[in-house]
C-alpha positions as CSV (number, residue, x, y, z in Angstrom):
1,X,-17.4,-37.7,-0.7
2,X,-15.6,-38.0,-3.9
3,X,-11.8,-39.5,-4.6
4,X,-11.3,-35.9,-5.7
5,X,-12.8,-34.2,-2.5
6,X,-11.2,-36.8,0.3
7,X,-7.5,-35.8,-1.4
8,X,-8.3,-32.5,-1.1
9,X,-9.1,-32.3,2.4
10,X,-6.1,-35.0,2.7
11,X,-4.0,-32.0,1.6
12,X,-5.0,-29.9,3.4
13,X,-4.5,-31.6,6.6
14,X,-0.9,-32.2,5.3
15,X,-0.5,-28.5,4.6
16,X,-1.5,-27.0,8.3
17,X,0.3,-30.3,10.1
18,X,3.9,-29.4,8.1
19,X,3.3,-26.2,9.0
20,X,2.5,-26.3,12.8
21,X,5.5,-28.5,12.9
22,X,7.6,-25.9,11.2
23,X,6.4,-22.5,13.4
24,X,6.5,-24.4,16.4
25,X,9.9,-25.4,15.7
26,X,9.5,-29.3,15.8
27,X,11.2,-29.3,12.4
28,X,14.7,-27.5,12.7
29,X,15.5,-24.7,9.9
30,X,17.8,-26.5,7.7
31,X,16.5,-29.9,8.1
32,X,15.5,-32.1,5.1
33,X,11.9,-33.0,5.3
34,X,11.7,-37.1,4.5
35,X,8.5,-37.9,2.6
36,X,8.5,-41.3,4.4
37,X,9.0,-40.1,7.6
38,X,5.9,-37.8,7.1
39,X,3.8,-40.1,5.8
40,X,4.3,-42.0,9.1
41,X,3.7,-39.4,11.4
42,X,1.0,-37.7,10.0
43,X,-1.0,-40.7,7.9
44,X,-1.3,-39.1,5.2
45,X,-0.2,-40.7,2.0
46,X,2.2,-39.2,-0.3
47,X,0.8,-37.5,-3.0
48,X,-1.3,-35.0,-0.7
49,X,2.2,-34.6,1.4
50,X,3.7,-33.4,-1.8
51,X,1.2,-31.0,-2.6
52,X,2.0,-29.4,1.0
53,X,5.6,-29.2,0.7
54,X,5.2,-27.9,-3.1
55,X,2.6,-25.2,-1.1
56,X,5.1,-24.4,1.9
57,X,8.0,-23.8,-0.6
58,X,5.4,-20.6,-2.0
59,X,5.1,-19.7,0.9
60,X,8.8,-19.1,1.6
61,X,8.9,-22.3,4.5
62,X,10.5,-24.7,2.6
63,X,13.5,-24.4,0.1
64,X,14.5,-26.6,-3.2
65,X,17.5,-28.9,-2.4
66,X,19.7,-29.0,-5.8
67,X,20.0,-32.8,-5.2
68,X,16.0,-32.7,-5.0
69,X,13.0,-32.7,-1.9
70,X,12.9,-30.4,0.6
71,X,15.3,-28.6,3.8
72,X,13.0,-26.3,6.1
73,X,14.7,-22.5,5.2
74,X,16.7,-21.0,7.6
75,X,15.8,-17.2,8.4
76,X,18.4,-14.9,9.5
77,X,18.0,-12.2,11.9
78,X,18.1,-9.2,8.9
79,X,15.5,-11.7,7.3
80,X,12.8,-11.2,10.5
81,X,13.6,-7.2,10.7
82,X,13.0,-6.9,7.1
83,X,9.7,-8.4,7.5
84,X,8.7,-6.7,10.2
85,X,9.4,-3.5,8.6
86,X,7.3,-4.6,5.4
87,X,4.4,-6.1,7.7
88,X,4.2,-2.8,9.4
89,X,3.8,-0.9,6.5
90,X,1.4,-2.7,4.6
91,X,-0.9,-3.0,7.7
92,X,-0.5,0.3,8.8
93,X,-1.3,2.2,11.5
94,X,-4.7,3.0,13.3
95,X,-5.8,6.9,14.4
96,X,-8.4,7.2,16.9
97,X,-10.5,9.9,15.7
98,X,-11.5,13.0,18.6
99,X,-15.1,13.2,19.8
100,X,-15.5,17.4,17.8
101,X,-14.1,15.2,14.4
102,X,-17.3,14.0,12.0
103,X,-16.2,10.4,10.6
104,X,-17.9,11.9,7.4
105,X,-15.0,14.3,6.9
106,X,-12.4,11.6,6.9
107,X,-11.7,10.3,3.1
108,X,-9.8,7.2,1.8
109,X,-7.2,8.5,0.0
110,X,-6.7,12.0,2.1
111,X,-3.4,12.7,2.5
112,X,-2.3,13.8,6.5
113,X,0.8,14.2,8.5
114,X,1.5,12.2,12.1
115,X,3.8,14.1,14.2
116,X,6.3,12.0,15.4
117,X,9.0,12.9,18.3
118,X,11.6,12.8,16.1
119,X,10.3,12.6,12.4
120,X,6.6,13.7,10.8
121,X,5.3,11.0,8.6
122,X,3.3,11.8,5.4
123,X,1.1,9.0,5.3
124,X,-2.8,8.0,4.0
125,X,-5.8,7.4,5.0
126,X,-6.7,3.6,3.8
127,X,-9.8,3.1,5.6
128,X,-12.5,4.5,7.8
129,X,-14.0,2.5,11.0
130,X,-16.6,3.1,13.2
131,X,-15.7,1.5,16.6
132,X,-17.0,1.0,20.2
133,X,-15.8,0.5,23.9
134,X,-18.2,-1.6,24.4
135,X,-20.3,-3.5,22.2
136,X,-23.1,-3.1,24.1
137,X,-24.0,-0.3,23.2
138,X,-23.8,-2.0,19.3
139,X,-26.1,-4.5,20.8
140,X,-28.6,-2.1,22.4
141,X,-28.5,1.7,20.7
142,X,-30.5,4.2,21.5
143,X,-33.4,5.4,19.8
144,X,-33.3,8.6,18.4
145,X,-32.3,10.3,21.7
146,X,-29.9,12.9,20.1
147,X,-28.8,13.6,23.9
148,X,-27.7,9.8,24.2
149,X,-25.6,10.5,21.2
150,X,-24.1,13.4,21.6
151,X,-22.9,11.8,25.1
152,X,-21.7,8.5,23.5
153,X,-20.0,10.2,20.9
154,X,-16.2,10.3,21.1
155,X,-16.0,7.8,24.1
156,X,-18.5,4.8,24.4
157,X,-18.6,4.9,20.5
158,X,-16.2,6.5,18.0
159,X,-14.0,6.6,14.7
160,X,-11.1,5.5,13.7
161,X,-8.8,6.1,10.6
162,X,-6.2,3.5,9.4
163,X,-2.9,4.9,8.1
164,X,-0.4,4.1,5.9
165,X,2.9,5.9,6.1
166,X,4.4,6.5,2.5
167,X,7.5,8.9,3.9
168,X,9.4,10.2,7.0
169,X,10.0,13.9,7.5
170,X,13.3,14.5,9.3
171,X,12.4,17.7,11.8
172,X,15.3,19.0,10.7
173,X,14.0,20.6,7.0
174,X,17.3,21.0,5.6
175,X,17.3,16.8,5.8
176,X,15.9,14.8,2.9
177,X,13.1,12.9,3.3
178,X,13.4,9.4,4.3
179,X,11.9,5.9,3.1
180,X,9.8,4.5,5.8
181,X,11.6,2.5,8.6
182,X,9.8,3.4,11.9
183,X,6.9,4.2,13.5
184,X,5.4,7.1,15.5
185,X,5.0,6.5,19.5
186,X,1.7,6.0,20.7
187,X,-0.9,8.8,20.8
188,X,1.1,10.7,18.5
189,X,-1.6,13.4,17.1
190,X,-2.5,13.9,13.2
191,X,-3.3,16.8,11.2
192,X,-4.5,16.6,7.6
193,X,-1.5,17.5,5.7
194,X,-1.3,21.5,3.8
195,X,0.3,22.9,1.6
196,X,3.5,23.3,3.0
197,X,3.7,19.0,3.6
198,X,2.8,18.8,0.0
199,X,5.7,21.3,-0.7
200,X,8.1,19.4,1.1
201,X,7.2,16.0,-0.4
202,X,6.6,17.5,-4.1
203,X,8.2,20.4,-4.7
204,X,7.0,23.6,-6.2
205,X,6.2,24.4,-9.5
206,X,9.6,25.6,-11.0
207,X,11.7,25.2,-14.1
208,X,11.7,21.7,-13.8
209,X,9.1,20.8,-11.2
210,X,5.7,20.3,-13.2
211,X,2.2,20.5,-11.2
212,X,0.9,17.0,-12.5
213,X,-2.7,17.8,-10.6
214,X,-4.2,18.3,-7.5
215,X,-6.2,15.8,-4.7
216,X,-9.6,15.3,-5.1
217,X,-10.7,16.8,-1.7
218,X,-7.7,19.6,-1.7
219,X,-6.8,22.8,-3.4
220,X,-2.6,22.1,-3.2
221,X,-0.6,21.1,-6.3
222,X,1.4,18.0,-6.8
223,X,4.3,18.7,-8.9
224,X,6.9,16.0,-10.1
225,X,10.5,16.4,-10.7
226,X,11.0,15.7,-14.3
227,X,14.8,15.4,-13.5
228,X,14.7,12.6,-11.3
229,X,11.7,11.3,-13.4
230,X,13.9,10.9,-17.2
231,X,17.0,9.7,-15.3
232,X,15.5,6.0,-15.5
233,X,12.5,4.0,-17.6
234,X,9.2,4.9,-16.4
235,X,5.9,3.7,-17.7
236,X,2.1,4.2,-17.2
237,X,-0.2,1.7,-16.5
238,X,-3.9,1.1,-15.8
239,X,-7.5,-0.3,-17.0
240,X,-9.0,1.4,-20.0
241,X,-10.7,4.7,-19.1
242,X,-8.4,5.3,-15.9
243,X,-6.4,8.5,-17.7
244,X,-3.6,6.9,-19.1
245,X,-3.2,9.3,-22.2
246,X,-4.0,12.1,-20.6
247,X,-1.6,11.8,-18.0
248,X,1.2,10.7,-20.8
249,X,0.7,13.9,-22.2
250,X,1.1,15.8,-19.2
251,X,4.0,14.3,-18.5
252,X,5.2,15.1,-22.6
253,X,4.1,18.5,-21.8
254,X,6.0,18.6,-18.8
255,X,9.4,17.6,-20.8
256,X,8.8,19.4,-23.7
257,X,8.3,22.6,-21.8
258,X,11.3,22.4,-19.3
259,X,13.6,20.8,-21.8
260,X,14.6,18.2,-19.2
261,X,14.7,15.7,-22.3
262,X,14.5,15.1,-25.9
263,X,11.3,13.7,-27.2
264,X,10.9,10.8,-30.0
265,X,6.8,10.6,-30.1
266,X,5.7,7.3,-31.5
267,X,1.9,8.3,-31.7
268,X,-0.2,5.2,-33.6
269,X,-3.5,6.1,-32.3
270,X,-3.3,10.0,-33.1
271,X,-3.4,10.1,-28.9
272,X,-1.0,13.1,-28.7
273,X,0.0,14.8,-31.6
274,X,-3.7,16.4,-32.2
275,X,-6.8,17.3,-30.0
276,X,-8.7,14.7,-28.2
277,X,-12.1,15.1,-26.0
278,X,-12.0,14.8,-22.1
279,X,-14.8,13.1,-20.3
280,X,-16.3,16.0,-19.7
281,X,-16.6,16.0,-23.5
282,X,-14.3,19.6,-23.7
283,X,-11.3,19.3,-26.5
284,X,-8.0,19.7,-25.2
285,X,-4.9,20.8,-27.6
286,X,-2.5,18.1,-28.3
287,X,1.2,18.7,-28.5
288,X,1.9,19.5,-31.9
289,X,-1.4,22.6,-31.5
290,X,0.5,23.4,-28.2
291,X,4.4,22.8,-29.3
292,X,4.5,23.8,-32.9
293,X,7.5,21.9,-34.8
């Protein structure tokens, strides 16, 4: 093993020792940690304990002292419900799928509704998973007996969906809609979401409500609301190739047409002012063909 290898691993033991002592709550929250004292207790010598603490503090365990080292940080109680709300809604929720319902029909990216008791939540689908009762039946299938399947379909083996909520829908319609800050109860049922969901979330096309596009898999316009959209700086990002022009100038179309906004163009690369090709090599008008000065 190499000098660079054994301070690594020396490092590393530092790193998951501080921090069992910290979860367990050996180490108090607002205690300063002593470097010495470490050392001691965990044999580890001092450059690899620094690394730890100089780790832990990324993580959000440890805090700066202004004087210099390290206190363990104190979390308050709005601290742990704020980061319960944000673990919930990055992992999501999980959908088991009915026996009738083909796993091949379910999409990531498909937009559906959960019907809570008191609130629907527009949410999507982030992943698709085949699961099992028992994995027995993983270990030993069975062959080609379509009877088998059909039987094991929907309760020894089936799909699930994982969720992600992106809005609360108050039952009540003449309520706004609401950032995410709960969840459904348990076996609450989801639909794929219609029209009328994408309505309520978007809007419809009006005077100031521009159709932007449509899902891949559904026939339902998404509109924005070019109001709320020019109160405040907005920009559009992504790799090369992903659209971004194309959706600029929908959005310039959008503002020139509604008159929302006025409109200084700085066009360097001839992107908007004049036809460009598509990918699927048709020309499309820019905005001065389309919006004559």
């Amino acid at each position: 093993m190499t000098q660079l290898d054994g301070q690594s691993s020396q490092t590393v033991k530092a790193l998951l020792s501080l921090r069992d002592l910290i979860l367990t709550g050996e180490l108090k929250a607002g205690d300063r940690i002593s470097e010495l004292a470490v050392v001691e207790r965990l044999g580890v010598s001092r450059t690899p304990i620094r690394m730890a603490l100089v780790r832990l503090e990324e993580e959000g365990l440890l805090e700066l002292i202004p004087s210099g080292g390290f206190a363990i940080k104190a979390f308050s109680e709005r601290d742990i419900t704020d980061a319960i709300e944000i673990r919930g809604t990055l992992e999501g929720l999980c959908a088991r799928l009915e026996g009738r319902e083909s796993v091949e029909d379910m999409g990531v990216g498909k937009f559906v509704v959960i019907k809570g008791e008191k609130h629907e939540f527009f949410s999507m689908i982030t992943d698709v998973v085949l699961e099992a009762t028992n994995q027995k039946v993983l270990v030993d299938p069975p062959n080609g007996d379509l009877f088998i399947h059909e039987v094991l379909a929907g309760t020894s083996t089936y799909g699930s969906i994982k969720l992600k909520p992106m809005l609360m829908l108050p039952r009540d319609l003449d309520q706004g809609l609401l950032p995410v800050k709960t969840i459904p109860h348990h076996f609450a049922p989801v639909q794929e979401a219609d029209e009328s969901d994408f309505q309520r979330v978007f809007g419809s096309e009006d005077a100031t409500h521009f159709e932007i596009g449509r899902p891949l898999d559904m026939d339902v316009p998404v509109c924005i609301d070019l109001e709320r959209l020019v109160e405040r700086s907005n920009g559009i990002f992504g790799k090369s190739g992903t659209g971004k022009s194309f959706l600029t100038r929908l959005l310039l179309c959008g503002t020139i047409k509604s008159g929302v906004a006025s409109n200084l163009i700085f066009d360097m690369h001839s992107e908007y002012g004049w036809d460009a090709q598509s990918e699927e090599g048709a020309f499309v008008k820019g905005l001065r063909q389309r919006y004559a000065a």
